[in-house]
MARBALUM-540344 format. One record per residue: residue in one letter; x, y, z of N, C-alpha, C in turn; residue number from 1. Coordinates in steps of 0.02 Angstrom, whole numbers, plus 50000, padded with zeros to 5 digits. Example, Ala and Ser with C-alpha at 12.3 -4.5 7.8 and 13.67 -1.06 7.14 Angstrom:
REM residues 2
{"a", {50660, 49716, 50390}, {50615, 49775, 50390}, {50660, 49835, 50390}, 1} {"s", {50642, 49888, 50354}, {50684, 49947, 50357}, {50645, 50002, 50394}, 2} 
***
This chain:
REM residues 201
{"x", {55508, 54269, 53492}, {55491, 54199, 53484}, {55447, 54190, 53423}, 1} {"x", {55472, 54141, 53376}, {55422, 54129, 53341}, {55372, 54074, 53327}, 2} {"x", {55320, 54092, 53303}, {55271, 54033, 53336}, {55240, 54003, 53266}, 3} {"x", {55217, 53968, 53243}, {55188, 53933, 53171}, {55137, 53887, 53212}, 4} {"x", {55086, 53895, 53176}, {55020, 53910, 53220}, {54980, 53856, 53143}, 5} {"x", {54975, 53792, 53137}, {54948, 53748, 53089}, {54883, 53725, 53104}, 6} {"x", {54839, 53731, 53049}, {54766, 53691, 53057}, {54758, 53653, 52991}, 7} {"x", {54733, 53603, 53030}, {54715, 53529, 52979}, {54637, 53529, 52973}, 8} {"x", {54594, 53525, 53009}, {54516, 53517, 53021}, {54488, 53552, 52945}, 9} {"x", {54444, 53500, 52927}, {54392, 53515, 52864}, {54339, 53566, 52903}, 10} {"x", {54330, 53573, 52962}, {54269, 53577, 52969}, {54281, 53669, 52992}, 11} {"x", {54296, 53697, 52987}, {54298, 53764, 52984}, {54280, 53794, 53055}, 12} {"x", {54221, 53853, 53061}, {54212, 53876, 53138}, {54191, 53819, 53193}, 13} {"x", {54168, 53766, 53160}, {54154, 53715, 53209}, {54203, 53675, 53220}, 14} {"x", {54270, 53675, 53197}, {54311, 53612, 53226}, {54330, 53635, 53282}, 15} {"x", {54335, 53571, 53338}, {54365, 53576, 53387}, {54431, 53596, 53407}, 16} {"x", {54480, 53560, 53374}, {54528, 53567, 53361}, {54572, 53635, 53334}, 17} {"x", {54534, 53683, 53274}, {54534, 53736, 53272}, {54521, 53779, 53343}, 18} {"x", {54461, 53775, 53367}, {54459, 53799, 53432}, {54525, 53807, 53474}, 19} {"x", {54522, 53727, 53495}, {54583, 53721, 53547}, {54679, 53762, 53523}, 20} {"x", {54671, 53755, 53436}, {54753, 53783, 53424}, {54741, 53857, 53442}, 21} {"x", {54681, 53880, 53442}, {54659, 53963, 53428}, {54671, 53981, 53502}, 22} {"x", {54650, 53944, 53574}, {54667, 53954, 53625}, {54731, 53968, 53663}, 23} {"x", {54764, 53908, 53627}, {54854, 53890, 53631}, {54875, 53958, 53609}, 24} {"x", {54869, 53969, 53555}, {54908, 54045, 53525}, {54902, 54095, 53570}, 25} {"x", {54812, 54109, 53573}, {54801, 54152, 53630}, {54853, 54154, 53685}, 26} {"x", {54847, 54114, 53720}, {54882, 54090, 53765}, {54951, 54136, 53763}, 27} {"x", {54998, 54093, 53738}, {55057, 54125, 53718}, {55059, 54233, 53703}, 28} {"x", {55008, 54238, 53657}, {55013, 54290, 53643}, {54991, 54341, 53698}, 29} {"x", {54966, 54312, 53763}, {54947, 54336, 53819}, {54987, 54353, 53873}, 30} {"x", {55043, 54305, 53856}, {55088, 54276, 53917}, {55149, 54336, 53886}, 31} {"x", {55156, 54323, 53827}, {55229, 54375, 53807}, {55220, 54423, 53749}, 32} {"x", {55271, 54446, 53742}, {55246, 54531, 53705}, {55285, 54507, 53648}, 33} {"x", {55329, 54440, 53620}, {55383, 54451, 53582}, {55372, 54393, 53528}, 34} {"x", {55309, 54366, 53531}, {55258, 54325, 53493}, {55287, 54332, 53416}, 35} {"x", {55291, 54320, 53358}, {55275, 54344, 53297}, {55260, 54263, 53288}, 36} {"x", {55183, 54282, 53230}, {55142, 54218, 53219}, {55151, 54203, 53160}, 37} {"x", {55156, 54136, 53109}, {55172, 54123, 53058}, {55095, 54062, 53037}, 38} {"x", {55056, 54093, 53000}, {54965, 54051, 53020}, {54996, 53988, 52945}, 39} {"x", {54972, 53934, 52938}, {54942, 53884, 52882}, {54880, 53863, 52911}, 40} {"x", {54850, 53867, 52860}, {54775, 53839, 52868}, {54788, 53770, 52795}, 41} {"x", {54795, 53720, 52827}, {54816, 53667, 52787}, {54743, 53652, 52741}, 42} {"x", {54667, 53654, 52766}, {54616, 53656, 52737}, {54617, 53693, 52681}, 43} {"x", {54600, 53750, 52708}, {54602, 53797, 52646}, {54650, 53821, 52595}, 44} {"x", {54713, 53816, 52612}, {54767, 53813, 52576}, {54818, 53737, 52592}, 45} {"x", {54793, 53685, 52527}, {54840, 53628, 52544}, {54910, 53616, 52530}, 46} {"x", {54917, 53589, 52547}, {54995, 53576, 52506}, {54990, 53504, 52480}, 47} {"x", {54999, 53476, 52412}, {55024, 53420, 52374}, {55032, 53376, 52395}, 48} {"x", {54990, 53320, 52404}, {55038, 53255, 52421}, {55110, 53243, 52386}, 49} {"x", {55149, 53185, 52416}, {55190, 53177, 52373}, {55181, 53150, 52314}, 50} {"x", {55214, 53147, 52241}, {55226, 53102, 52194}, {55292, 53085, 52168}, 51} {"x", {55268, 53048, 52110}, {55335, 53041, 52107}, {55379, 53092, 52059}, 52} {"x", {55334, 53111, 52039}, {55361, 53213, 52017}, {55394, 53259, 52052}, 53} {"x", {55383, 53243, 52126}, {55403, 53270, 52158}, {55479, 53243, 52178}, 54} {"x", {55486, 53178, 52175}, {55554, 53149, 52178}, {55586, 53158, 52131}, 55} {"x", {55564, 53162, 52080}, {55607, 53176, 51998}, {55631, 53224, 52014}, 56} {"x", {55610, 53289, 52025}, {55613, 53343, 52031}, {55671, 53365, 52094}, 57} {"x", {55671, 53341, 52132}, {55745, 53329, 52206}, {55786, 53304, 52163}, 58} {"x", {55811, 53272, 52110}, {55847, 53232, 52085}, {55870, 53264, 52015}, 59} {"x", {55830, 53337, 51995}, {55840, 53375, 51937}, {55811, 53372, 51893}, 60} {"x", {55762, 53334, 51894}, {55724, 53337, 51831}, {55685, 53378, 51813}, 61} {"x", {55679, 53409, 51751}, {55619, 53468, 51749}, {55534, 53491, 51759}, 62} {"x", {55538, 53527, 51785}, {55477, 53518, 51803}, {55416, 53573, 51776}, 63} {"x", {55342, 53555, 51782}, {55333, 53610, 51723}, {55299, 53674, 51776}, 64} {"x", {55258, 53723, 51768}, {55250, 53764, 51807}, {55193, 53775, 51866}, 65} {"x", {55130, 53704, 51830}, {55127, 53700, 51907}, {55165, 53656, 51986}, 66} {"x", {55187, 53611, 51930}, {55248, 53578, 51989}, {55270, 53629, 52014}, 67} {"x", {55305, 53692, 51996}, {55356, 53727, 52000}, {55328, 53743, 52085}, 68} {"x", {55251, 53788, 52084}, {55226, 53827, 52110}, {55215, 53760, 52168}, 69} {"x", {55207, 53703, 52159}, {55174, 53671, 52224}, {55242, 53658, 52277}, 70} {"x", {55326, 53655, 52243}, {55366, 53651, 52261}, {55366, 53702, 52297}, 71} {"x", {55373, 53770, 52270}, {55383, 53820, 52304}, {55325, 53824, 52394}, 72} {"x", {55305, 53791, 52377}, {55235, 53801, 52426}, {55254, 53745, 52462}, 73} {"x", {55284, 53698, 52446}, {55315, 53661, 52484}, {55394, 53675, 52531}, 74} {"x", {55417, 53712, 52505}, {55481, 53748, 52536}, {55465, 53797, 52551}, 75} {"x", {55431, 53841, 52550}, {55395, 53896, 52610}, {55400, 53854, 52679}, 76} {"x", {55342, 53830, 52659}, {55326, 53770, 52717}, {55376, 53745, 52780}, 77} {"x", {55421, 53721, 52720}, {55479, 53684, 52755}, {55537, 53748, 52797}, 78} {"x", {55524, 53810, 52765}, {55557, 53867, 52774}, {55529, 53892, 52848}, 79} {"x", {55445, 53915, 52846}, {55429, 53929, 52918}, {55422, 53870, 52990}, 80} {"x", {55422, 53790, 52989}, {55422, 53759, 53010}, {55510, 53766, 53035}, 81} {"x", {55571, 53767, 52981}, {55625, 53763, 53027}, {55642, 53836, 53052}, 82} {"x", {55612, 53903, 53047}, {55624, 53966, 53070}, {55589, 53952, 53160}, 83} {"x", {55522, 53907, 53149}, {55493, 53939, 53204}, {55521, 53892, 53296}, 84} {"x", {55498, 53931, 53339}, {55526, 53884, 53402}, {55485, 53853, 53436}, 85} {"x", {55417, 53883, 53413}, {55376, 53837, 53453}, {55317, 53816, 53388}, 86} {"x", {55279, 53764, 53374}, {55240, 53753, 53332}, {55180, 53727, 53377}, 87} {"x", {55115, 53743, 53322}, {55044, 53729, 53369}, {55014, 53698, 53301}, 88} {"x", {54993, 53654, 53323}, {54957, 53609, 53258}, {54894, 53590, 53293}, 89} {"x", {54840, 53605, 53240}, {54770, 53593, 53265}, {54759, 53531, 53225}, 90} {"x", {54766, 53460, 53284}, {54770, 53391, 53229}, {54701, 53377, 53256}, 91} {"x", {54636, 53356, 53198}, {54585, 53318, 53249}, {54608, 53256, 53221}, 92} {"x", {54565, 53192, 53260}, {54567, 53138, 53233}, {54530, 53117, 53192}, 93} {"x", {54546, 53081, 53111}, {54489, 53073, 53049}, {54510, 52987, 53041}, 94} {"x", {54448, 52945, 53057}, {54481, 52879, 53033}, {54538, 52852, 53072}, 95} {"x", {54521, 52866, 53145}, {54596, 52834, 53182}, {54665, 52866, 53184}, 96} {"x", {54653, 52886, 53127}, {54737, 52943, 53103}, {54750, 53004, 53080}, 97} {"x", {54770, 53040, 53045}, {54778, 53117, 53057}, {54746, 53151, 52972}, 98} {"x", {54715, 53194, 52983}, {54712, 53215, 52911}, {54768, 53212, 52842}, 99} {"x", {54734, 53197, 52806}, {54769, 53171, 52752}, {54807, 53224, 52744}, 100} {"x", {54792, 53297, 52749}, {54823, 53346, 52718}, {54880, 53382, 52781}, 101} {"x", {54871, 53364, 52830}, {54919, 53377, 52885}, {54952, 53314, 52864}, 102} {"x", {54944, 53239, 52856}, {55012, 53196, 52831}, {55065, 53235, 52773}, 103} {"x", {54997, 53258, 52725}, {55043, 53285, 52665}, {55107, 53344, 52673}, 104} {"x", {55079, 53381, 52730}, {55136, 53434, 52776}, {55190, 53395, 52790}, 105} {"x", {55172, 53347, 52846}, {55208, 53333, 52875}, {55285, 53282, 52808}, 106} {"x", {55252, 53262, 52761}, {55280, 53246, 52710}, {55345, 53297, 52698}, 107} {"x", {55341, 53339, 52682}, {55346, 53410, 52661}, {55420, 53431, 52700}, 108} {"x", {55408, 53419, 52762}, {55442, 53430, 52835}, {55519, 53374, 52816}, 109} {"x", {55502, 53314, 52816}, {55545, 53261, 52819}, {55590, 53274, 52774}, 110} {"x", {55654, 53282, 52753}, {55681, 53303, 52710}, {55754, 53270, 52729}, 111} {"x", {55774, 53241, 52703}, {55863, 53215, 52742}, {55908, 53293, 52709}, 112} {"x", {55945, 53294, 52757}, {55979, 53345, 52774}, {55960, 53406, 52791}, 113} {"x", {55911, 53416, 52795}, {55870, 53477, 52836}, {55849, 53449, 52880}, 114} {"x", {55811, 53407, 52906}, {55770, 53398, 52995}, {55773, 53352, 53004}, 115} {"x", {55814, 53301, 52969}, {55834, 53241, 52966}, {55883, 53206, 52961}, 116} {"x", {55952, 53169, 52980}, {55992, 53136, 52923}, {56035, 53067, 52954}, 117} {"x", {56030, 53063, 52908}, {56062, 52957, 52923}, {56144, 52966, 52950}, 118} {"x", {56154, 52934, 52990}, {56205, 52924, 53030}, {56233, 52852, 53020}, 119} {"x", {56295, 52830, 53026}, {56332, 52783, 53058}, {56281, 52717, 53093}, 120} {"x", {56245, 52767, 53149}, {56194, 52748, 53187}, {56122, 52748, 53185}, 121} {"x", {56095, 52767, 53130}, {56052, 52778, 53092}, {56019, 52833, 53077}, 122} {"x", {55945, 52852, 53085}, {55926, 52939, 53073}, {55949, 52964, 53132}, 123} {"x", {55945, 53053, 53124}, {55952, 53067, 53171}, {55930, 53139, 53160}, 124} {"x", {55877, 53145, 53206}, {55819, 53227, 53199}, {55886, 53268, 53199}, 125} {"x", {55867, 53347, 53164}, {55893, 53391, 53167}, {55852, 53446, 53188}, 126} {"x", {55789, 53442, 53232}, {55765, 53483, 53247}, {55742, 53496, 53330}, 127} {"x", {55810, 53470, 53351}, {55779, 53460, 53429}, {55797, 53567, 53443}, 128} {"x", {55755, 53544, 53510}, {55747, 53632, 53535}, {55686, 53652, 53544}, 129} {"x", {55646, 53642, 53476}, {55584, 53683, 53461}, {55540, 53636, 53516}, 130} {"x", {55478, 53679, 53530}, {55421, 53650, 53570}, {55337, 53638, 53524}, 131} {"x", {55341, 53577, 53524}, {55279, 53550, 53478}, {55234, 53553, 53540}, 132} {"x", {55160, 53592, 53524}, {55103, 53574, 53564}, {55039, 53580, 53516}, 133} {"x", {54997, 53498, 53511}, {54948, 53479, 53467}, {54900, 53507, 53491}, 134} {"x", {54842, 53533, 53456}, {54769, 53519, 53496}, {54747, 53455, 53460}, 135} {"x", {54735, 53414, 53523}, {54689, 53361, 53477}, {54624, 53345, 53502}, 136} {"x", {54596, 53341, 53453}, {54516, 53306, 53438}, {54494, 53254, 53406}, 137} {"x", {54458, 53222, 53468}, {54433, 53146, 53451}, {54364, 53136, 53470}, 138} {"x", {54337, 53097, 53424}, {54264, 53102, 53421}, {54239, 53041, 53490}, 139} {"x", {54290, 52979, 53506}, {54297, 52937, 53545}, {54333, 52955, 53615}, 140} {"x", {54357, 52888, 53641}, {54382, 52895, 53694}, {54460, 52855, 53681}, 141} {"x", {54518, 52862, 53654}, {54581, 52836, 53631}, {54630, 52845, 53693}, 142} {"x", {54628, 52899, 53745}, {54676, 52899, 53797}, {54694, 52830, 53809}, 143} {"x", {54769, 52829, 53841}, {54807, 52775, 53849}, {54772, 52744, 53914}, 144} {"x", {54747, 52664, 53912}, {54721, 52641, 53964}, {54660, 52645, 53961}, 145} {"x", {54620, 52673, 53881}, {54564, 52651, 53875}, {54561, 52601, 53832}, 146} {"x", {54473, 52563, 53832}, {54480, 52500, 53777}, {54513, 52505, 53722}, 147} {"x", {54487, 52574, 53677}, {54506, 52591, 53616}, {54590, 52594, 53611}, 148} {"x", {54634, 52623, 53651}, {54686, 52644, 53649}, {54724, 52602, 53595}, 149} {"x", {54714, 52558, 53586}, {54756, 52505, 53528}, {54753, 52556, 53428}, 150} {"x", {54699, 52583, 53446}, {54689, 52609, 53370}, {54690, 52681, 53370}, 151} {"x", {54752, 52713, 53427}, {54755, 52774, 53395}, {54829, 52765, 53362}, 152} {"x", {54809, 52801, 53315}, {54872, 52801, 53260}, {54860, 52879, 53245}, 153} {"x", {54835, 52923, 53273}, {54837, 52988, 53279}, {54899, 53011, 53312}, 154} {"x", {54881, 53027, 53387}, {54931, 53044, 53436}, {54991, 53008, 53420}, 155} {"x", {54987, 52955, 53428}, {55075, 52911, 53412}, {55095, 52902, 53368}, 156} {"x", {55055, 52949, 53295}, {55111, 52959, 53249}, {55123, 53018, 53247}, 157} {"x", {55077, 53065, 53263}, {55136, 53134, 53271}, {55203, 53124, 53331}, 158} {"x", {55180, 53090, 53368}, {55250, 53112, 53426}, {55309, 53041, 53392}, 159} {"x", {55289, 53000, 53341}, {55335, 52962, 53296}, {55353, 53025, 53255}, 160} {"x", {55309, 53038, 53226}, {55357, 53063, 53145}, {55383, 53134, 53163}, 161} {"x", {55368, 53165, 53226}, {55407, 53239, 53255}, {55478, 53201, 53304}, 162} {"x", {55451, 53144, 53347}, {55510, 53130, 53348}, {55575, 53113, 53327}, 163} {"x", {55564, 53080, 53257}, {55595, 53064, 53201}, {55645, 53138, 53172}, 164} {"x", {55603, 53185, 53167}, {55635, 53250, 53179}, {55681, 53280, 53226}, 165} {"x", {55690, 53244, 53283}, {55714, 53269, 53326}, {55689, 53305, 53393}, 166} {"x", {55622, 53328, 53381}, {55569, 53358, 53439}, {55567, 53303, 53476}, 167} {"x", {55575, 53332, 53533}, {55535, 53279, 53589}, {55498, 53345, 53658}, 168} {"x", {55507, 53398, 53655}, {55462, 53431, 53688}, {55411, 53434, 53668}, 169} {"x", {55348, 53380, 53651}, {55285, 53374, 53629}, {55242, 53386, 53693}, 170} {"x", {55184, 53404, 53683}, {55119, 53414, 53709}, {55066, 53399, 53701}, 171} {"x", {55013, 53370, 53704}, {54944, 53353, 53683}, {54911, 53395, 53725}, 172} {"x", {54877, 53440, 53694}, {54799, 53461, 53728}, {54762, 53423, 53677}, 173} {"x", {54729, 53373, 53745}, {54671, 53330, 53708}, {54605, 53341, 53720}, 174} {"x", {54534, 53346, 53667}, {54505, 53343, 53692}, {54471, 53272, 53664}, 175} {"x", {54421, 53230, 53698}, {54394, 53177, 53651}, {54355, 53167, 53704}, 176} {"x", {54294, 53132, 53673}, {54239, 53109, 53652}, {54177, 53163, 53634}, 177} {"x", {54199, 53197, 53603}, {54167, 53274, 53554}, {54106, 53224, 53542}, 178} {"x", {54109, 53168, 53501}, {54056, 53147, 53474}, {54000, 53101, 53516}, 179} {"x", {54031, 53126, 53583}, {53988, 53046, 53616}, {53920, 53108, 53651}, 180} {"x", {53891, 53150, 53623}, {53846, 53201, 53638}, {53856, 53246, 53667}, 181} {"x", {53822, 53313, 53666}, {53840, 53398, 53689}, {53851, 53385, 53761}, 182} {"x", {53852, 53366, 53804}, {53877, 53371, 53865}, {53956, 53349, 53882}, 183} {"x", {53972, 53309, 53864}, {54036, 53258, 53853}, {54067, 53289, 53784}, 184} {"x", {54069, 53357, 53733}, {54100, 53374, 53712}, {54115, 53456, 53738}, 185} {"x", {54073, 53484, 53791}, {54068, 53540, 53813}, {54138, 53532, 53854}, 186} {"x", {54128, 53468, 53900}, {54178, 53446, 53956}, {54219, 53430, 53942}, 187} {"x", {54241, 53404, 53887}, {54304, 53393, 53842}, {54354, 53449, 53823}, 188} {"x", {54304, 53510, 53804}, {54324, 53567, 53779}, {54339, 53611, 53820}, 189} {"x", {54318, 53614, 53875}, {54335, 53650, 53948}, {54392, 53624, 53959}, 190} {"x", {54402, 53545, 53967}, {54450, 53538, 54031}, {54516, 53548, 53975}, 191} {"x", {54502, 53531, 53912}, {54588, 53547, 53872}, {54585, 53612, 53899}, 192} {"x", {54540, 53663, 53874}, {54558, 53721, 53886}, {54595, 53751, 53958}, 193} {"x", {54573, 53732, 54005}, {54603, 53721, 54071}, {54687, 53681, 54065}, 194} {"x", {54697, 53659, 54038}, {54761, 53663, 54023}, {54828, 53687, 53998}, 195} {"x", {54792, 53726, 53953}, {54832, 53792, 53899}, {54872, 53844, 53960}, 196} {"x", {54852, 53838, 53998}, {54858, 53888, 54047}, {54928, 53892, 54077}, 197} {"x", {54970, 53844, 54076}, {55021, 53857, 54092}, {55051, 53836, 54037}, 198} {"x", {55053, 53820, 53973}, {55103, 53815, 53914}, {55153, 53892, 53935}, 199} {"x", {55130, 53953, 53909}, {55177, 54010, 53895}, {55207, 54032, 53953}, 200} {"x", {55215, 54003, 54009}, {55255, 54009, 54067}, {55315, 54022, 54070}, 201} 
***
């Protein structure tokens, strides 16, 4: 099985979110012997937003050599994301919505005729099968059926723009309200963790 194991979080040994994807893997790598792990650390190694260099460039235009290299780093990308079967993305929440540099991935991903393509009937994912499970981290309280719930544009755009792909075996390990003080982020961080527990079943 192969697993692609993604972190977004600026915040290094302290993100939550890091935490929680580091558990998930665990997890898995506990449960079965036939694991092989494929790591991005989207922080420390980014990948490119889009431009429009980058569209020239799908279309043939030349490009000079650091384009060359961010492409390539962009089709890696796109290379271990469609190899792997299960993916773990450590998304926290920044500003309501997802790190800029996990959008810029996810950019990366969308591609018509690889994980994507227009139909008769309109798009249509080419990546159903694989199993998406997020860690997410929120500094609030966004679960569905709370006040806030209107302004997450976190959670419901990853399970939009992976569905769009074709995934629909998504997962959230959530934890949130990290920021509402050390007691209420301890308990946050426990009870996701208490959930990991039967993913690699």
């Amino acid at each position: 099985m192969k697993l692609l194991h993604v972190d977004s979080s600026i915040l290094g040994p302290g993100s939550v979110s890091r935490d929680l994807s580091a558990d998930i893997v665990a997890t898995f790598q506990g449960r079965r012997t036939d694991v092989e792990i494929v790591r991005l650390d989207l922080a420390a190694t980014p990948i490119g937003h889009l431009t429009a260099a980058h569209l020239a460039a799908a279309q043939g235009a030349p490009v000079d050599d650091a384009l060359k290299a961010d492409l390539a780093a962009g089709q890696a990308a796109l290379d271990a994301f469609l190899a792997a079967d299960v993916v773990v993305i450590g998304a926290p929440m920044y500003n309501l919505g997802v790190p800029s540099q996990l959008k810029a991935w996810i950019d990366r991903l969308s591609v018509a005729g690889k994980t994507f393509q227009y139909s008769e009937h309109g798009p249509v994912g080419l990546c159903g099968g694989k199993k998406l499970i997020v860690a997410s981290s929120r500094g609030g309280i966004y679960r569905e059926g709370s006040p806030a719930a209107s302004f997450d544009h976190q959670e419901t755009y990853l399970k939009a723009a992976f569905g769009f792909l074709g995934i629909t075996d998504i997962t959230f390990i959530r934890a949130e309200g990290v920021a509402m003080g050390p007691e209420s982020r301890t308990t946050a961080i426990a009870l996701a963790k208490q959930e990991t527990t039967a993913l690699a079943a």
